[in-house]
KOLGULUM-77351 format. One record per residue: residue in one letter; x, y, z of N, C-alpha, C in turn; residue number from 0. Coordinates in steps of 0.2 Angstrom, whole numbers, plus 5000, padded with zeros to 4 digits. Example, Ala and Ser with C-alpha at 12.3 -4.5 7.8 and 13.67 -1.06 7.14 Angstrom:
2
lolum residu a n.east 5066 n.north 4972 n.up 5039 ca.east 5062 ca.north 4978 ca.up 5039 c.east 5066 c.north 4984 c.up 5039 num 0 $
lolum residu s n.east 5064 n.north 4989 n.up 5035 ca.east 5068 ca.north 4995 ca.up 5036 c.east 5064 c.north 5000 c.up 5039 num 1 $
***
This chain:
148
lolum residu x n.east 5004 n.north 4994 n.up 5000 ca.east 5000 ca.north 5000 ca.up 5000 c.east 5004 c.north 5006 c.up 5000 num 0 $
lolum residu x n.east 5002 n.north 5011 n.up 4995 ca.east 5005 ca.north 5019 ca.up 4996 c.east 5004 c.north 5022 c.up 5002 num 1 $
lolum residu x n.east 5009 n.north 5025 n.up 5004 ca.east 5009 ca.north 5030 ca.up 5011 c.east 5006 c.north 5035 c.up 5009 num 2 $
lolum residu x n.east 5002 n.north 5037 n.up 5010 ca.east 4998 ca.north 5044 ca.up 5009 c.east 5001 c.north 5048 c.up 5013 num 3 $
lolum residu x n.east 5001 n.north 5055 n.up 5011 ca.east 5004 ca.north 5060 ca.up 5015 c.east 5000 c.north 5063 c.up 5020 num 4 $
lolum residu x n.east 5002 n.north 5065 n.up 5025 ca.east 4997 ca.north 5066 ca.up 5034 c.east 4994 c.north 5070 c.up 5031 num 5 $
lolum residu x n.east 4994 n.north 5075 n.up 5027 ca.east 4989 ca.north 5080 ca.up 5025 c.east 4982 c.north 5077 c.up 5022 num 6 $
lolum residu x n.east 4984 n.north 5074 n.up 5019 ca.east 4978 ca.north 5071 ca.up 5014 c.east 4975 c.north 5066 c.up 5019 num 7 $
lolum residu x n.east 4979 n.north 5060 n.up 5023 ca.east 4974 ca.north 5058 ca.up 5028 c.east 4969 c.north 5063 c.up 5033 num 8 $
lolum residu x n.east 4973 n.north 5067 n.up 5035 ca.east 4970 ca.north 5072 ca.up 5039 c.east 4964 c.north 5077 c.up 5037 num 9 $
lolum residu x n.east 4964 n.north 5078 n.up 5030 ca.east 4958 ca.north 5081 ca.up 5025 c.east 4952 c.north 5073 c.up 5025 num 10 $
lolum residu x n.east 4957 n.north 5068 n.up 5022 ca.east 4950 ca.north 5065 ca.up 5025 c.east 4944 c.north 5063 c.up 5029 num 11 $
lolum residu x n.east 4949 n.north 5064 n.up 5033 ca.east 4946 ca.north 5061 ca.up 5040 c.east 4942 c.north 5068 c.up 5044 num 12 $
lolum residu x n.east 4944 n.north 5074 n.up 5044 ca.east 4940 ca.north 5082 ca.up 5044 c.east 4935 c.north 5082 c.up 5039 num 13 $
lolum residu x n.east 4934 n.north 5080 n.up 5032 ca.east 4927 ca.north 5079 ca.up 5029 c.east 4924 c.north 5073 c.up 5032 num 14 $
lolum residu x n.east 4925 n.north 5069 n.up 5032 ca.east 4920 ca.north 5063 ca.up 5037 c.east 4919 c.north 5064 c.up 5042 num 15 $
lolum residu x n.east 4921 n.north 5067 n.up 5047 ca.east 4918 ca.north 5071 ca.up 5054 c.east 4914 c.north 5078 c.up 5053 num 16 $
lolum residu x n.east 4916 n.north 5081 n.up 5048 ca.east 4911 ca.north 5087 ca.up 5045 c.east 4904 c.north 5084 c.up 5040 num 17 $
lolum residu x n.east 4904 n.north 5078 n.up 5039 ca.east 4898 ca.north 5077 ca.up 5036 c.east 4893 c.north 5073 c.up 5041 num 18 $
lolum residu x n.east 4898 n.north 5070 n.up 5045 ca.east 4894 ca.north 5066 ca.up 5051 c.east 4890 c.north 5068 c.up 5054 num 19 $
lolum residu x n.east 4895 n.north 5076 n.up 5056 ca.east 4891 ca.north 5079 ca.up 5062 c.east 4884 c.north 5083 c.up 5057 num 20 $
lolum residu x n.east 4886 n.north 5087 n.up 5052 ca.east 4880 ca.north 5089 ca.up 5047 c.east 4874 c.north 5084 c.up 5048 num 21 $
lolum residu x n.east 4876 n.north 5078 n.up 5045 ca.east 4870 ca.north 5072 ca.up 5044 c.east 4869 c.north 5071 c.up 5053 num 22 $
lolum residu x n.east 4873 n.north 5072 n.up 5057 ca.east 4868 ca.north 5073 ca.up 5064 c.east 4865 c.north 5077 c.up 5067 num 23 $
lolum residu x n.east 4867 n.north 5084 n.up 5065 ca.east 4862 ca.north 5091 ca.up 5066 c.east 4855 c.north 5088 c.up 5062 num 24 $
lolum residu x n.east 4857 n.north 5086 n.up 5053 ca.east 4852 ca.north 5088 ca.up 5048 c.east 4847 c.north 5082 c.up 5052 num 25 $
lolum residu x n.east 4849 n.north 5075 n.up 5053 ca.east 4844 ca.north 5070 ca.up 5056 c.east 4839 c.north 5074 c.up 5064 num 26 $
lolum residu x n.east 4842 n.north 5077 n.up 5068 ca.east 4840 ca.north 5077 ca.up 5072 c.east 4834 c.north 5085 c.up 5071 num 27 $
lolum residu x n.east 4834 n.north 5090 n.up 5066 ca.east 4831 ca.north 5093 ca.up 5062 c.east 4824 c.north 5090 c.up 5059 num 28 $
lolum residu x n.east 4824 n.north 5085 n.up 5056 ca.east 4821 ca.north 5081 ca.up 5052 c.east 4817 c.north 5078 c.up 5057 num 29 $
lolum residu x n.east 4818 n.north 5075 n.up 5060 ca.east 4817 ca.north 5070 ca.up 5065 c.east 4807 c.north 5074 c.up 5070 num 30 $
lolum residu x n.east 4810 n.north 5083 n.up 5069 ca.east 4807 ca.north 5087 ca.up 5071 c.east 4800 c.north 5089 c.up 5066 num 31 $
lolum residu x n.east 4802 n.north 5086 n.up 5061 ca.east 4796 ca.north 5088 ca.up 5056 c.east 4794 c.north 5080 c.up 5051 num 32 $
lolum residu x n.east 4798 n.north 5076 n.up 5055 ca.east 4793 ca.north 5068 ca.up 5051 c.east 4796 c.north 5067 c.up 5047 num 33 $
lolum residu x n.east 4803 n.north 5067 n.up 5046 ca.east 4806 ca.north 5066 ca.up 5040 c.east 4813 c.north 5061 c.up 5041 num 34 $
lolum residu x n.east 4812 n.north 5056 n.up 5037 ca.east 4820 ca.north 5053 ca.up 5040 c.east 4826 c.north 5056 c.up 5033 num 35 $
lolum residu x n.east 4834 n.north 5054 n.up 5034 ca.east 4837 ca.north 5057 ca.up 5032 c.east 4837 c.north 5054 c.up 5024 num 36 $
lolum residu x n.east 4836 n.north 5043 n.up 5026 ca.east 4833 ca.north 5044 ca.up 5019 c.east 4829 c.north 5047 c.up 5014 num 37 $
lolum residu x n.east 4823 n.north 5050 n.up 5016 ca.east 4820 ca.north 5053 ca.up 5011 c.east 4822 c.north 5062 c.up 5010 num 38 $
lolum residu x n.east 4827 n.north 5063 n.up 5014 ca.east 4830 ca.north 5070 ca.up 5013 c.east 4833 c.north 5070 c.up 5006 num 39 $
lolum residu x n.east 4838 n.north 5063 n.up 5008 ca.east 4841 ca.north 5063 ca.up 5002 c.east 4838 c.north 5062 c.up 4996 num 40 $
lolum residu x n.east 4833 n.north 5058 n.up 4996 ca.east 4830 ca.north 5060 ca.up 4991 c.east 4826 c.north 5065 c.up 4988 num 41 $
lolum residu x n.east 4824 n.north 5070 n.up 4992 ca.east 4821 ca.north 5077 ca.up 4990 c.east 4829 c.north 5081 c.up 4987 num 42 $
lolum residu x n.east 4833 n.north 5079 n.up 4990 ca.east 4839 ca.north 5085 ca.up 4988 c.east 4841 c.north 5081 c.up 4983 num 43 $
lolum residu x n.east 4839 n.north 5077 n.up 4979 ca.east 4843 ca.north 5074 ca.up 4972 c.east 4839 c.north 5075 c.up 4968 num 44 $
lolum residu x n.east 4832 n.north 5080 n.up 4970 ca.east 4828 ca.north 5082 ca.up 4965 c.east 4828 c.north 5088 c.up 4963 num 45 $
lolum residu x n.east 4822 n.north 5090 n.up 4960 ca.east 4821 ca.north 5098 ca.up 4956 c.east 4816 c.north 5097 c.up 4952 num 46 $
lolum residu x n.east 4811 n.north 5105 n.up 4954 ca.east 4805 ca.north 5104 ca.up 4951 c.east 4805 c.north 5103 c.up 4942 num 47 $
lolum residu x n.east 4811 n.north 5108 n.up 4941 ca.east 4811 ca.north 5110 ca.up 4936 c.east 4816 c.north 5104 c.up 4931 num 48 $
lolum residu x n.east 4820 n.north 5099 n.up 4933 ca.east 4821 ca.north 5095 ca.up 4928 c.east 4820 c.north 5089 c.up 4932 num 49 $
lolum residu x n.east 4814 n.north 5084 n.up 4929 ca.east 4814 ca.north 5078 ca.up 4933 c.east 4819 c.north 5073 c.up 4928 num 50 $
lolum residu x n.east 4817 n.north 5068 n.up 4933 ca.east 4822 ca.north 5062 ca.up 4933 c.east 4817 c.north 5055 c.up 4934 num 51 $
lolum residu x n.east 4822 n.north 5051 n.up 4930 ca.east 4818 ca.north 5043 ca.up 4931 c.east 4820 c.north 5039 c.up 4940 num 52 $
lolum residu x n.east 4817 n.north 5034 n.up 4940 ca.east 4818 ca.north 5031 ca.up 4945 c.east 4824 c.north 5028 c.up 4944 num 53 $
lolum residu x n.east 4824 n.north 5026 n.up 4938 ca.east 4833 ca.north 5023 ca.up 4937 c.east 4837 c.north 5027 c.up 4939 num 54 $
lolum residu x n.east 4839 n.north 5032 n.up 4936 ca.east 4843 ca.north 5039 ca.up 4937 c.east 4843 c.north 5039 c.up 4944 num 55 $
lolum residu x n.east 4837 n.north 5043 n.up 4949 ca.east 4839 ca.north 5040 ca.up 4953 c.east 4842 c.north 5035 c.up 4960 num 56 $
lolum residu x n.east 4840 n.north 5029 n.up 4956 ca.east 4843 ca.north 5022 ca.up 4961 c.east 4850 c.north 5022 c.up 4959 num 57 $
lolum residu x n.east 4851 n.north 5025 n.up 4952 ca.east 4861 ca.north 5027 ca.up 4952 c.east 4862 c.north 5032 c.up 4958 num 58 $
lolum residu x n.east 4860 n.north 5037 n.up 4955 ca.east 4863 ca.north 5043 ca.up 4961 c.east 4864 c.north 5040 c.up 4970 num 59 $
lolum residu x n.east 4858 n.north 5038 n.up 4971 ca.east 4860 ca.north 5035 ca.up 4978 c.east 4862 c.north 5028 c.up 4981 num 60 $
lolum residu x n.east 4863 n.north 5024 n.up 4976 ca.east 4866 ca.north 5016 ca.up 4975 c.east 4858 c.north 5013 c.up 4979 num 61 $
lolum residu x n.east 4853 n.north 5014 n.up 4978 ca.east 4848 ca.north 5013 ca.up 4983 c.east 4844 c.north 5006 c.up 4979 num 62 $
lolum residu x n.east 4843 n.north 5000 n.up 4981 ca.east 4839 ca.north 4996 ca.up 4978 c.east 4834 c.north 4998 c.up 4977 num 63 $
lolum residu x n.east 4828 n.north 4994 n.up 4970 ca.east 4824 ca.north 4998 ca.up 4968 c.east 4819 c.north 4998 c.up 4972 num 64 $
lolum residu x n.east 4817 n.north 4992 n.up 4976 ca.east 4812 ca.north 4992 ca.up 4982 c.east 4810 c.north 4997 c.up 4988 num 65 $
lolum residu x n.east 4818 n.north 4998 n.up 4989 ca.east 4819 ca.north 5001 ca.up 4995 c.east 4818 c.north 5010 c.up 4993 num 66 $
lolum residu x n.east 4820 n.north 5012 n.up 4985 ca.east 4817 ca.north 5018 ca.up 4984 c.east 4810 c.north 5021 c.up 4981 num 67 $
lolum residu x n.east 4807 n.north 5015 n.up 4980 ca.east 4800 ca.north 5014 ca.up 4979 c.east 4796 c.north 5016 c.up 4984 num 68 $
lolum residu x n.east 4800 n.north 5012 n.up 4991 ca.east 4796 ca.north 5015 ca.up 4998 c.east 4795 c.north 5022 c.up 4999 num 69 $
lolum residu x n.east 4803 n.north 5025 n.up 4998 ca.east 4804 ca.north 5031 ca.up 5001 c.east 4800 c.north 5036 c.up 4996 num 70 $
lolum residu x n.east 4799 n.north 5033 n.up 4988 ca.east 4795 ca.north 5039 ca.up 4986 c.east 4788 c.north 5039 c.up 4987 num 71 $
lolum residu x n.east 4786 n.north 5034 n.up 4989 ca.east 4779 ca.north 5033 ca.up 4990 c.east 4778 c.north 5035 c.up 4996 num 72 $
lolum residu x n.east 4781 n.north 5037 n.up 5000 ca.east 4780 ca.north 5039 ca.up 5006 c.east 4779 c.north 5048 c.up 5005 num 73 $
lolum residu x n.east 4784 n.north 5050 n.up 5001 ca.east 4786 ca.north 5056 ca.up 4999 c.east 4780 c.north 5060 c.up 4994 num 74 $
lolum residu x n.east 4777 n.north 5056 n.up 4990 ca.east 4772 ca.north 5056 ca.up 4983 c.east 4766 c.north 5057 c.up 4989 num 75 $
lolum residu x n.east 4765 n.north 5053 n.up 4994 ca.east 4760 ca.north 5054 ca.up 4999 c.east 4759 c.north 5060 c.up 5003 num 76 $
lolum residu x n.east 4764 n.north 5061 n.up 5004 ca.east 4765 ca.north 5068 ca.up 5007 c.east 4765 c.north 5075 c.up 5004 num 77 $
lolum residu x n.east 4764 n.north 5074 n.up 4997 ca.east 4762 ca.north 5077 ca.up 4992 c.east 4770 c.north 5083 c.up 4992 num 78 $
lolum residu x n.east 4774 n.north 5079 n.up 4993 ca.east 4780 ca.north 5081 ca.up 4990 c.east 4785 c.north 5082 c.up 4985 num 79 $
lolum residu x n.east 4783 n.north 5075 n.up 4983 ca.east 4785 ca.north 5072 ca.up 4976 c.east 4780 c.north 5071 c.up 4972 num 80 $
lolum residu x n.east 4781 n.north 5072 n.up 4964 ca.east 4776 ca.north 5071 ca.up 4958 c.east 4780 c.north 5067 c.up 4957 num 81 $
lolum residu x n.east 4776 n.north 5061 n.up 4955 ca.east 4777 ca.north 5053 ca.up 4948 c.east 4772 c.north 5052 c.up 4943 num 82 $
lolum residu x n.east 4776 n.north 5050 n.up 4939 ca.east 4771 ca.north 5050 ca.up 4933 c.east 4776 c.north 5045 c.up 4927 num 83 $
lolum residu x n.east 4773 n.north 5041 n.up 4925 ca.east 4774 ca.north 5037 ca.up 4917 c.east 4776 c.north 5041 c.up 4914 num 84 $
lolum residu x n.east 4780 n.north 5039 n.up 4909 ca.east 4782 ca.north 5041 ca.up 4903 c.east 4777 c.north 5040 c.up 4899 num 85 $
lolum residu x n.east 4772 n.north 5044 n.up 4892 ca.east 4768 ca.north 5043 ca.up 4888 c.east 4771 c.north 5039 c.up 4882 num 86 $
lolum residu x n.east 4774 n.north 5040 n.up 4881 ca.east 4780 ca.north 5035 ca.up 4876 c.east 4782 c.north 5028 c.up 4877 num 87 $
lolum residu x n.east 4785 n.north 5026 n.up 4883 ca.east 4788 ca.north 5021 ca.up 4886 c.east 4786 c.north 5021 c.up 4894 num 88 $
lolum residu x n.east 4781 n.north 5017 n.up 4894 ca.east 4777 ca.north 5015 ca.up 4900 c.east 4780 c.north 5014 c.up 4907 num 89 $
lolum residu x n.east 4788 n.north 5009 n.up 4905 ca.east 4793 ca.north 5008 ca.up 4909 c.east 4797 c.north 5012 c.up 4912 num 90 $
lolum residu x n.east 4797 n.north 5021 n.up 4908 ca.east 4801 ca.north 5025 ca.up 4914 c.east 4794 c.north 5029 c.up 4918 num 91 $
lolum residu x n.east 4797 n.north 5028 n.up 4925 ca.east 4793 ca.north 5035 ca.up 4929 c.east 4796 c.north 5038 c.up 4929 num 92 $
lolum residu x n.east 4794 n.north 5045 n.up 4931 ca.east 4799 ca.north 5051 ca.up 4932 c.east 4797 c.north 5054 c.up 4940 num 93 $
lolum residu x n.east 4800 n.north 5057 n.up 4942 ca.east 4800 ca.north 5061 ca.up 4948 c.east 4804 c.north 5069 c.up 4948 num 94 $
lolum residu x n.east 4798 n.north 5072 n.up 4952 ca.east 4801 ca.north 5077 ca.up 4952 c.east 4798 c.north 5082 c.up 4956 num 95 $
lolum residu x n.east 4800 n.north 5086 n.up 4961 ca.east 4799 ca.north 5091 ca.up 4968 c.east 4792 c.north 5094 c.up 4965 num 96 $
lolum residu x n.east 4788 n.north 5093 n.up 4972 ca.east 4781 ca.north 5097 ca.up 4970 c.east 4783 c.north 5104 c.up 4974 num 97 $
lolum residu x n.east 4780 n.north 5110 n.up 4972 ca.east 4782 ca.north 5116 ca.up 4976 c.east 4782 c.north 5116 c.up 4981 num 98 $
lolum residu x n.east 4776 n.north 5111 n.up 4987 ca.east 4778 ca.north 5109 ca.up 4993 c.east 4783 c.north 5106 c.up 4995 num 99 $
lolum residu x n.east 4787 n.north 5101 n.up 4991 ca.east 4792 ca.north 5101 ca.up 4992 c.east 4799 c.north 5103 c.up 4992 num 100 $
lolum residu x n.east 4798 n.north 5108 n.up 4985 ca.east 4802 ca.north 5115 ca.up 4984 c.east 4805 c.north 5120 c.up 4992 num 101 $
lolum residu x n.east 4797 n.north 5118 n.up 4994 ca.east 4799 ca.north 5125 ca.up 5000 c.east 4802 c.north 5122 c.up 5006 num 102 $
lolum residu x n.east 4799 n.north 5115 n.up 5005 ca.east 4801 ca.north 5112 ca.up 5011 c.east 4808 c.north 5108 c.up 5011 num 103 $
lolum residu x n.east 4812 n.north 5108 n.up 5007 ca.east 4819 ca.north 5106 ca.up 5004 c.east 4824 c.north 5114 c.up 5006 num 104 $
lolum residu x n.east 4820 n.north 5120 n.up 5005 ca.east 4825 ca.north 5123 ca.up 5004 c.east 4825 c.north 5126 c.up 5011 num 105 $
lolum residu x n.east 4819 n.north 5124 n.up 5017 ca.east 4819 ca.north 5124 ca.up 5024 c.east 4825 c.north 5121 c.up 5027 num 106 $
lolum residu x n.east 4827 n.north 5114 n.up 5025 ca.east 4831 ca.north 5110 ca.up 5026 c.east 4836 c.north 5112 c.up 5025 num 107 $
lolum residu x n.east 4840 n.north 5115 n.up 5020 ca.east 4844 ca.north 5118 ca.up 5015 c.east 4848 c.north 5122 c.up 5020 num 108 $
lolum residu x n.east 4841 n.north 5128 n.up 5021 ca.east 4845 ca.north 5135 ca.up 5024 c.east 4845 c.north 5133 c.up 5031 num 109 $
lolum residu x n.east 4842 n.north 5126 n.up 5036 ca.east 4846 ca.north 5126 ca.up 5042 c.east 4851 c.north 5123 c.up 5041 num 110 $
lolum residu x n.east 4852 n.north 5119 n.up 5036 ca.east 4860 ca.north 5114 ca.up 5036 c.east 4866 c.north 5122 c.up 5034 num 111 $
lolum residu x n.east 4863 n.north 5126 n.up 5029 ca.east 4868 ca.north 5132 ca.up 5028 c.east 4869 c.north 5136 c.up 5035 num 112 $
lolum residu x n.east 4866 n.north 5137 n.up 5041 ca.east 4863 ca.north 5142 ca.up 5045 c.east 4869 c.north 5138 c.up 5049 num 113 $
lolum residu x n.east 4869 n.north 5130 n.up 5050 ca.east 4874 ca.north 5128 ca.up 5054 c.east 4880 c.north 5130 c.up 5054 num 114 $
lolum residu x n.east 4883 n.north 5128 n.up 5046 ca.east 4889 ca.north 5132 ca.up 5048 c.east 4889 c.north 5137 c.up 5046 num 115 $
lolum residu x n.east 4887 n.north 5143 n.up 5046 ca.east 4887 ca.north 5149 ca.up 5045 c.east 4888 c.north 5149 c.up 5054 num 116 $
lolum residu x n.east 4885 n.north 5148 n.up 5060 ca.east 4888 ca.north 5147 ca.up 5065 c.east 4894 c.north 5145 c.up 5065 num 117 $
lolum residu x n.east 4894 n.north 5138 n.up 5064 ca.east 4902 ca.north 5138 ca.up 5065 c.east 4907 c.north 5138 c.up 5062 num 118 $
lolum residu x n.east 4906 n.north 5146 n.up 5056 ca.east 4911 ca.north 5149 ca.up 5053 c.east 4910 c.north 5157 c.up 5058 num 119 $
lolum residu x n.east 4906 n.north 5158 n.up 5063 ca.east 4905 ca.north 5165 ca.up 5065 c.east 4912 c.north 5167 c.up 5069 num 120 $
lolum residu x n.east 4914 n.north 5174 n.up 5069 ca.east 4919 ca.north 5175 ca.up 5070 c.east 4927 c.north 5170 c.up 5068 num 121 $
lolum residu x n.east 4928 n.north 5168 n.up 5063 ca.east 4933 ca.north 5167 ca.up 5057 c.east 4934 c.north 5172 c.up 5053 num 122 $
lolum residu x n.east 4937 n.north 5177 n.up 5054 ca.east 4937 ca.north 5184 ca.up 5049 c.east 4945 c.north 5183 c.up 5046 num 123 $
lolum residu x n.east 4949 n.north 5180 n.up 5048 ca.east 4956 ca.north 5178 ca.up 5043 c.east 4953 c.north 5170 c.up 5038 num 124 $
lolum residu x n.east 4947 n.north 5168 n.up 5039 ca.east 4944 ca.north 5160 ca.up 5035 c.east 4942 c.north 5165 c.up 5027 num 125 $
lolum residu x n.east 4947 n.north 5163 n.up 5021 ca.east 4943 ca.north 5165 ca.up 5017 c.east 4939 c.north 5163 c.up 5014 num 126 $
lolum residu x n.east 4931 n.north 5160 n.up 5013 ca.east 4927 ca.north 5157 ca.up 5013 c.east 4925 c.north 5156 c.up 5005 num 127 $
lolum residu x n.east 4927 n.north 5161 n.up 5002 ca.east 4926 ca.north 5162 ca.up 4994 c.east 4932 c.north 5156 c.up 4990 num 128 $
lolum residu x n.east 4939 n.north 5158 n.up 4995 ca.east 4943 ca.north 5153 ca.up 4992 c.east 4941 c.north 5144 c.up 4992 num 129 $
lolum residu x n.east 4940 n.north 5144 n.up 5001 ca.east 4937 ca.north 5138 ca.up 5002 c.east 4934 c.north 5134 c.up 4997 num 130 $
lolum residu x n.east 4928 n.north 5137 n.up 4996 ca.east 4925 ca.north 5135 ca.up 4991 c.east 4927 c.north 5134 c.up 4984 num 131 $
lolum residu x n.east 4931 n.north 5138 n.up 4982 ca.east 4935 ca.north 5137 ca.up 4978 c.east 4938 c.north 5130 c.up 4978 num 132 $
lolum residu x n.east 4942 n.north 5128 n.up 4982 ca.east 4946 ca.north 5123 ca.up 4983 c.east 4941 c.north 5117 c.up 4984 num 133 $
lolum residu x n.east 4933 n.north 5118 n.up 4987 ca.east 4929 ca.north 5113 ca.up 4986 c.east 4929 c.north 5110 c.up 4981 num 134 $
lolum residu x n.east 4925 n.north 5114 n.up 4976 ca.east 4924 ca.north 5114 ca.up 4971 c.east 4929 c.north 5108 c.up 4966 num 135 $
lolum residu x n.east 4934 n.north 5112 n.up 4968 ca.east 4939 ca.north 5108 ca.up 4962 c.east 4942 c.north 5099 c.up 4965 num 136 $
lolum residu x n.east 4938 n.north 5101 n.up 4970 ca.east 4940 ca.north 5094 ca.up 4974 c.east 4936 c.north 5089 c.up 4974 num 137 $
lolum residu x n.east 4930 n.north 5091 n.up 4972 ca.east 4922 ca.north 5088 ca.up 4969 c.east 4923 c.north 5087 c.up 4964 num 138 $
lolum residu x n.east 4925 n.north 5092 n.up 4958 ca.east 4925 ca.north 5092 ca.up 4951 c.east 4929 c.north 5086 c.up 4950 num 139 $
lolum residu x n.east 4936 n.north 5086 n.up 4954 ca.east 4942 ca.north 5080 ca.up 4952 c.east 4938 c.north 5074 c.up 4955 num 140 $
lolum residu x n.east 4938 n.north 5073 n.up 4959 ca.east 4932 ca.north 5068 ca.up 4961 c.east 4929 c.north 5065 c.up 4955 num 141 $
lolum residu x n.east 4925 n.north 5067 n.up 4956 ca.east 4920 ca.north 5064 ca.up 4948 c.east 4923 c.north 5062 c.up 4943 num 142 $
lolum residu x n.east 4930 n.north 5067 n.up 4939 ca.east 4932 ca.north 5064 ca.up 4935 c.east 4937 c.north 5058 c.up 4936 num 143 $
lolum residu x n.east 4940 n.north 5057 n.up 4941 ca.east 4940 ca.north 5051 ca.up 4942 c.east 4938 c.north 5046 c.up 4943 num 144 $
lolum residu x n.east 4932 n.north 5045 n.up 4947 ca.east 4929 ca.north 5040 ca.up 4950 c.east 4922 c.north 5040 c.up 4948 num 145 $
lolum residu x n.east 4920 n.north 5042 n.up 4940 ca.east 4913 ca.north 5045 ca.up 4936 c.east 4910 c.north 5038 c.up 4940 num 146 $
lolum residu x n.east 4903 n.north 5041 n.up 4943 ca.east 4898 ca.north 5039 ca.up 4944 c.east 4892 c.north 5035 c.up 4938 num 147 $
***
């Protein structure tokens, strides 16, 4: 095995403890409004304005087809999500955010941002514009190597 450099372990392991603790704030948020973080994730892999099939996505979240069948029927209940047949080809459904859950994703959204915006409060030498910069390209390289 390759000895990785302490930097890049260290980066690691600070994005896995900053996602953990996110998906711990954002579960226990949710928890408060009837929602588990499964079907979070599913509301955030949406968008009113370009749907997607169920294939699409059971990629995006590696999630068995059963198992995301529930979460959207749960979701389509709630009148969150729209589903609907393809008039063409019977075998795609498609999904996509009903305004209700337009509003209520972007609730979700601005308390997951609102977190850390506390815990960037008072960091006045963090520069945040760059950060994100380096996110970014760290996402971007991600992908292309490890295309989904």
């Amino acid at each position: 095995m390759v000895e990785l450099a302490k930097e890049t372990r260290e980066l690691e392991l600070l994005l896995r403890q900053i996602s953990h603790l996110m998906n711990h704030y954002t579960r226990a948020y949710l928890n408060g409004r009837g929602l588990t973080m499964a079907r979070f994730w599913v509301l955030s892999s949406l968008a009113a304005d370009k749907p997607i099939t169920m294939g699409e996505l059971q990629r995006r979240l590696f999630l068995a087809p059963a198992t995301l069948t529930g979460l959207v029927d749960g979701l389509v209940e709630e009148k969150l999500v729209r589903r609907w047949r393809d008039d063409n080809d019977r075998r795609l459904v498609f999904l996509a955010l009903t305004p209700a859950g337009e509003e209520f994703l972007a609730e979700i959204l601005h308390y997951r941002a609102s977190v850390l915006e506390k815990a960037l409060a008072n960091q006045d030498n963090l520069d945040l514009e760059q950060l994100n910069v380096f996110l970014h390209l760290l996402l971007t390289n991600l992908r292309y190597l490890y295309p989904l």
